[in-house]
C-alpha positions in Angstrom: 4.9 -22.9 -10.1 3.2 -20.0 -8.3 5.3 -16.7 -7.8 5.3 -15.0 -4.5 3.5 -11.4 -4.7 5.6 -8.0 -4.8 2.9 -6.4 -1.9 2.6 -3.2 -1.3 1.8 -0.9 1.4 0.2 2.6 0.8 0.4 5.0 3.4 -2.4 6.9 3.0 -5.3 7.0 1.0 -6.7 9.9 0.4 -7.0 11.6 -3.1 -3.5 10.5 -4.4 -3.3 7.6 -2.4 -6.7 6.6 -3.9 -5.3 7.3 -7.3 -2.9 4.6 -7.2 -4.5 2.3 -5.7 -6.8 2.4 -8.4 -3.8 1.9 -11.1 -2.3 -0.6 -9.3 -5.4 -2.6 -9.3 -6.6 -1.5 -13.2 -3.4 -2.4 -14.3 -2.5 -5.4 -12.5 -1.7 -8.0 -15.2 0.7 -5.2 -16.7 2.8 -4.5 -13.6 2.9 -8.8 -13.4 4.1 -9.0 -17.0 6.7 -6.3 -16.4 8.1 -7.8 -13.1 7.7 -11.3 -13.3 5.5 -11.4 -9.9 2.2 -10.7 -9.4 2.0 -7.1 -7.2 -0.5 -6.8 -4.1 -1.7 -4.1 -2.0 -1.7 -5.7 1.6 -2.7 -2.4 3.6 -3.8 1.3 3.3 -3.0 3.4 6.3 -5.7 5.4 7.6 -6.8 7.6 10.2 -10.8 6.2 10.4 -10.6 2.6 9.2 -14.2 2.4 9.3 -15.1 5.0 6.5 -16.7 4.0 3.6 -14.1 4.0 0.8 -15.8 1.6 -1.7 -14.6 4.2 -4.6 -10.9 2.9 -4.3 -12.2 -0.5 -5.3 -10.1 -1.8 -2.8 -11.7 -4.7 0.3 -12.8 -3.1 3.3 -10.1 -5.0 5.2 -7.1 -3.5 3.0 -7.8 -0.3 5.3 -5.6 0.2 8.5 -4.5 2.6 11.0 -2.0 0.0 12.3 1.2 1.9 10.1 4.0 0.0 12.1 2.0 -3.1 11.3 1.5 -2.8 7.8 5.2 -1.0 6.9 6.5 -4.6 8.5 4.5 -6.9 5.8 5.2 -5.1 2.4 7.5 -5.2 -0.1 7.5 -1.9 -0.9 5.9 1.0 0.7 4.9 4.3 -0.9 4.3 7.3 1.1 1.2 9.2 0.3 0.5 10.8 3.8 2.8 14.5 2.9 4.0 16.0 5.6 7.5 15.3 7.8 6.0 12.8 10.6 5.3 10.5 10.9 6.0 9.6 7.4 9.9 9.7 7.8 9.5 7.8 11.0 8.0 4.9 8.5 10.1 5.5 5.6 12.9 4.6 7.7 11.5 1.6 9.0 10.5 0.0 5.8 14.1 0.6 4.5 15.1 -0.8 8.1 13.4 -3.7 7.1 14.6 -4.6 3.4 11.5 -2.6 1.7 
């Protein structure tokens, strides 16, 4: 029996949000073990998805500028973008939506 992934949404990804992703990825089969489910970054908000960012380790396609988009699909969504907007604005809606 397969268990459904805990996925995750990061919004942003710059030096912080870059950080993460890199422990959520190193450490994968740890978070797993610890929570019974595997866990799965689904999206990385942006503001150029076509910049190279082959350092986070992370596909190409994980990058987004679509934040409504990607806030809808995950799990759980950290907020990496600082600031007051429009990171509030999405905070809301992902607890609006059971994240």
């Amino acid at each position: 029996m397969t268990t459904k992934p805990i996925t995750v949404a990061l919004l942003g990804s710059g030096v912080v949000g870059t950080a993460v992703a890199r422990e959520l990825t190193r450490n994968a089969a740890d978070f797993e073990a610890r929570v019974g489910a595997p866990v799965q970054i689904v999206g990385a908000l942006v503001r150029d998805a076509s910049k190279d960012r082959s350092e986070t380790g992370l596909p190409a396609d994980v990058f987004t500028t679509d934040a409504e988009g990607l806030v809808e699909r995950a799990d759980i969504v950290v907020e990496l973008m600082g600031g007051t907007e429009p990171a509030k604005s999405l905070i809301t809606q992902a607890l609006e939506n059971g994240a």
